[in-house]
N, CA and C atoms as an extended XYZ file, in Angstrom:
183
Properties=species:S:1:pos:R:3:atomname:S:1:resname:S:1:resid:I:1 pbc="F F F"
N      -129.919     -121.337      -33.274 N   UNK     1
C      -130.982     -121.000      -34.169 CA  UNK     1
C      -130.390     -120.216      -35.324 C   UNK     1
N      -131.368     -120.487      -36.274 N   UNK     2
C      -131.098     -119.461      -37.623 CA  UNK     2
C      -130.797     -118.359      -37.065 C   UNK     2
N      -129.982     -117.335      -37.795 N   UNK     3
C      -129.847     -116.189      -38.168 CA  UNK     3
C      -131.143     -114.970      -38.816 C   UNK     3
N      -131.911     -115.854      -39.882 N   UNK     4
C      -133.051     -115.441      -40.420 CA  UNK     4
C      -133.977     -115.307      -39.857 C   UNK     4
N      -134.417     -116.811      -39.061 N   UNK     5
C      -135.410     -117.003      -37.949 CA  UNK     5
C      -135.265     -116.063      -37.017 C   UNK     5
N      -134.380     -115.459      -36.309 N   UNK     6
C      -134.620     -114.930      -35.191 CA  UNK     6
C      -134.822     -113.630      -35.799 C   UNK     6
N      -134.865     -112.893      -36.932 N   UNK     7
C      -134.832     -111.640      -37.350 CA  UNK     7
C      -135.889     -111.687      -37.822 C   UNK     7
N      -136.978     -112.606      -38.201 N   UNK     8
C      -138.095     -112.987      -38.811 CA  UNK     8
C      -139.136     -112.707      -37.474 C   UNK     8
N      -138.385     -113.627      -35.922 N   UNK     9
C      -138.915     -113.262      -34.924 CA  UNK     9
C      -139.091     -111.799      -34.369 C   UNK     9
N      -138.143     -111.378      -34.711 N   UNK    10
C      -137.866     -109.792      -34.550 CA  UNK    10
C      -139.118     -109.087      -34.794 C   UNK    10
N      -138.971     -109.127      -36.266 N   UNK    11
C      -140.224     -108.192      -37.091 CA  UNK    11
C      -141.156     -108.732      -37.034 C   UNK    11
N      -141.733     -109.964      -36.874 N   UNK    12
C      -143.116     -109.705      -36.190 CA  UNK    12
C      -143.372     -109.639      -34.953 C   UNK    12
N      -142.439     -109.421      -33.812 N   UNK    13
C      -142.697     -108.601      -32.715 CA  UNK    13
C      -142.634     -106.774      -32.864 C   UNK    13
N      -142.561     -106.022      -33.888 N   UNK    14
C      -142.599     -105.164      -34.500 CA  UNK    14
C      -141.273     -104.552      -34.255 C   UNK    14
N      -140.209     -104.953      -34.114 N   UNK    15
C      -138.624     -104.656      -34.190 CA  UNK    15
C      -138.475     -104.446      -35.507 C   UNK    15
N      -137.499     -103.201      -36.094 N   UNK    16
C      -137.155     -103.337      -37.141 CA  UNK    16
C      -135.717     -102.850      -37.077 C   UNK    16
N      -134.982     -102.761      -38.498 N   UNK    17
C      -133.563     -102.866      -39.133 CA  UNK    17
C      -133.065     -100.862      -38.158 C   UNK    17
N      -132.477     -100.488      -37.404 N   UNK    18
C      -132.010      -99.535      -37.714 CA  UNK    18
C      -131.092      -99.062      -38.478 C   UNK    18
N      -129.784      -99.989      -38.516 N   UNK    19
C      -128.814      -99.316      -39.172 CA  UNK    19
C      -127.757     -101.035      -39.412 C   UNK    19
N      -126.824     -101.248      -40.321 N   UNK    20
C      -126.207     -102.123      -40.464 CA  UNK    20
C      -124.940     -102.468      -40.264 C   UNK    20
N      -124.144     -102.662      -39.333 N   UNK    21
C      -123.017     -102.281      -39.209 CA  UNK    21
C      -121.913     -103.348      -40.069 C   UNK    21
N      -120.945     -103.637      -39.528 N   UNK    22
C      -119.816     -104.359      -40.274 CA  UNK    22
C      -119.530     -105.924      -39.483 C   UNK    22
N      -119.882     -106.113      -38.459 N   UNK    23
C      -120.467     -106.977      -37.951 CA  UNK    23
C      -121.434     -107.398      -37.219 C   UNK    23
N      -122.217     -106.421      -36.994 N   UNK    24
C      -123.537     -106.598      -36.043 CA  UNK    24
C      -124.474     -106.146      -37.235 C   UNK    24
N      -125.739     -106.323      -36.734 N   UNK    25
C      -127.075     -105.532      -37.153 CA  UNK    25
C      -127.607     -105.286      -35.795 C   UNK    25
N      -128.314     -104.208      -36.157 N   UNK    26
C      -128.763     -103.491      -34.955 CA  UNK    26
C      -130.264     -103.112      -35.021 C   UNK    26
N      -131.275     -103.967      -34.308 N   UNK    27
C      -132.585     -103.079      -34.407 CA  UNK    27
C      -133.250     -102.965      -33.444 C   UNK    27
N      -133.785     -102.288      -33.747 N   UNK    28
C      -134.749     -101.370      -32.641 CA  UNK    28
C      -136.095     -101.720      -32.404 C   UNK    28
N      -136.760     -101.691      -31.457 N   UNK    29
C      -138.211     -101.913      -30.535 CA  UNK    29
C      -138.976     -100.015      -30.216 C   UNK    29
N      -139.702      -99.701      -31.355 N   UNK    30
C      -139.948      -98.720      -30.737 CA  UNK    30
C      -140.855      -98.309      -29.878 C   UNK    30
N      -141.934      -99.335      -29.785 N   UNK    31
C      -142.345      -99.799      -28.116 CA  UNK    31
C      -142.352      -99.273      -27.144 C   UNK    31
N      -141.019      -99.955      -26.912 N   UNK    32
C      -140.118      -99.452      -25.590 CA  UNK    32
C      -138.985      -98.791      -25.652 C   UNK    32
N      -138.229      -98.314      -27.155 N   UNK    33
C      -137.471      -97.982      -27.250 CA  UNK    33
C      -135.886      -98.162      -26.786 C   UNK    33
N      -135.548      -99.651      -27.341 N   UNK    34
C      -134.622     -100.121      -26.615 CA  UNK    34
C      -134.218     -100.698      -28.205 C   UNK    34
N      -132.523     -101.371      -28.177 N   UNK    35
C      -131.975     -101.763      -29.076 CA  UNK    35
C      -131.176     -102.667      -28.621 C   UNK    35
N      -130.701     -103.208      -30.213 N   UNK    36
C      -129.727     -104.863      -29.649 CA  UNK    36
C      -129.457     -104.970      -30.739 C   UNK    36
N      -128.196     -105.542      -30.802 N   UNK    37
C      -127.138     -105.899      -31.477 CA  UNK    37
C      -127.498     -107.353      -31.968 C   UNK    37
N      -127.185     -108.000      -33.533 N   UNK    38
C      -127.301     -109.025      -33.808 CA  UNK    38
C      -126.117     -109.750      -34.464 C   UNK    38
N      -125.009     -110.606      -34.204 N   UNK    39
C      -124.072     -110.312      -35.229 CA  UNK    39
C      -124.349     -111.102      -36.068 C   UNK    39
N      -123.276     -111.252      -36.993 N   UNK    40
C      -123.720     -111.619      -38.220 CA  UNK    40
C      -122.767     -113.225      -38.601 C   UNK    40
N      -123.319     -113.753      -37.548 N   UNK    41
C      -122.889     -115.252      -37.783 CA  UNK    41
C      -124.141     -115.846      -38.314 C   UNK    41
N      -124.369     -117.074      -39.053 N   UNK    42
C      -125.542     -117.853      -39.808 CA  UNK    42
C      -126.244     -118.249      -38.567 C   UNK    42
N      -125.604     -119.328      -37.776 N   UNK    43
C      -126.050     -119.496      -36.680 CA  UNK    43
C      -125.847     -118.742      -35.019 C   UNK    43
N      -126.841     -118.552      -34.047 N   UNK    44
C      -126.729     -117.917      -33.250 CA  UNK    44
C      -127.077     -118.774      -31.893 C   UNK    44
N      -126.512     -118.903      -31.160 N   UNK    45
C      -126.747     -119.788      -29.774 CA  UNK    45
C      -127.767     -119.416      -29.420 C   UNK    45
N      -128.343     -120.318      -28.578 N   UNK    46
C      -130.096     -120.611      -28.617 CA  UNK    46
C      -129.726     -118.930      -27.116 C   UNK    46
N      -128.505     -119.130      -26.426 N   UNK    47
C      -129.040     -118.414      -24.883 CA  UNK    47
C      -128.667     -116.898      -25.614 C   UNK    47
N      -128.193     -116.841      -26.166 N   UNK    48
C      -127.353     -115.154      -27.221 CA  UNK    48
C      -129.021     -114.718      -27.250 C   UNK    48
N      -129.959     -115.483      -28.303 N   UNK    49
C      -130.967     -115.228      -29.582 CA  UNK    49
C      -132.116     -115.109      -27.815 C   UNK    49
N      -131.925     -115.687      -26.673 N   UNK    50
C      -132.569     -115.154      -25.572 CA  UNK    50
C      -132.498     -113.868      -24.824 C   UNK    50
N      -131.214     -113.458      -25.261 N   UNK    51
C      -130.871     -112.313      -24.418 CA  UNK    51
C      -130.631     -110.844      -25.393 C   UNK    51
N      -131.235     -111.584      -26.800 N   UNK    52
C      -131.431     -110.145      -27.707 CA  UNK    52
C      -132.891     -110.021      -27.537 C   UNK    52
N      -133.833     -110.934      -27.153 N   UNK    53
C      -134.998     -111.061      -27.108 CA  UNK    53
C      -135.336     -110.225      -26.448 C   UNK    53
N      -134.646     -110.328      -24.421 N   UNK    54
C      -135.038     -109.600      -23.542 CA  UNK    54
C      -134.369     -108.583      -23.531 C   UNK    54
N      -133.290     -107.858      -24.113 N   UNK    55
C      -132.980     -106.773      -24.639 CA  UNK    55
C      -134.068     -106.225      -25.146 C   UNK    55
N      -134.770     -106.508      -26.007 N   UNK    56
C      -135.647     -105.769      -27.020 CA  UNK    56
C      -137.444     -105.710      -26.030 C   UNK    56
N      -137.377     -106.698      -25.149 N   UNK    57
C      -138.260     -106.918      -23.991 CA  UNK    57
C      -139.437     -107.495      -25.399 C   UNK    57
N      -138.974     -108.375      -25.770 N   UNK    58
C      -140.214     -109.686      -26.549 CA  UNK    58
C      -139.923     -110.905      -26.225 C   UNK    58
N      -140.920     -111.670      -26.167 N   UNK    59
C      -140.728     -113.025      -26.165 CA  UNK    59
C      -140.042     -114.049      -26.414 C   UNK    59
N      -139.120     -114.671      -26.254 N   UNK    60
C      -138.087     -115.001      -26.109 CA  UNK    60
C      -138.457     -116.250      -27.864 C   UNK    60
N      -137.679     -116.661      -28.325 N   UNK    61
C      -138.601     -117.442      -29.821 CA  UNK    61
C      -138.766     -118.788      -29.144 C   UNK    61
């Protein structure tokens, strides 16, 4: 999957940007207060973009 798409999925599960690193992005669920790493390839493997999902405990896209 996109890169965009799944960060698009992000924020409207109400995840947003914490901080940007040099190869990851990193945001946060304050929810539940949990975080996950995104790196910064265009495309992201469908099982990766599953397991930042349940990291963040949202719905998988």
């Amino acid at each position: 999957m996109k890169r965009r798409k799944l960060i698009r999925h992000l924020e409207q599960h109400g995840c947003y940007l914490l901080r940007e690193g040099k190869k990851h992005t990193v945001y946060y669920n304050p929810i539940n207060n949990m975080i996950s790493t995104i790196p910064r390839h265009t495309e992201i493997v469908n099982k990766l973009a599953r397991k930042i999902c349940k990291d963040l405990d949202i719905p998988p896209p």
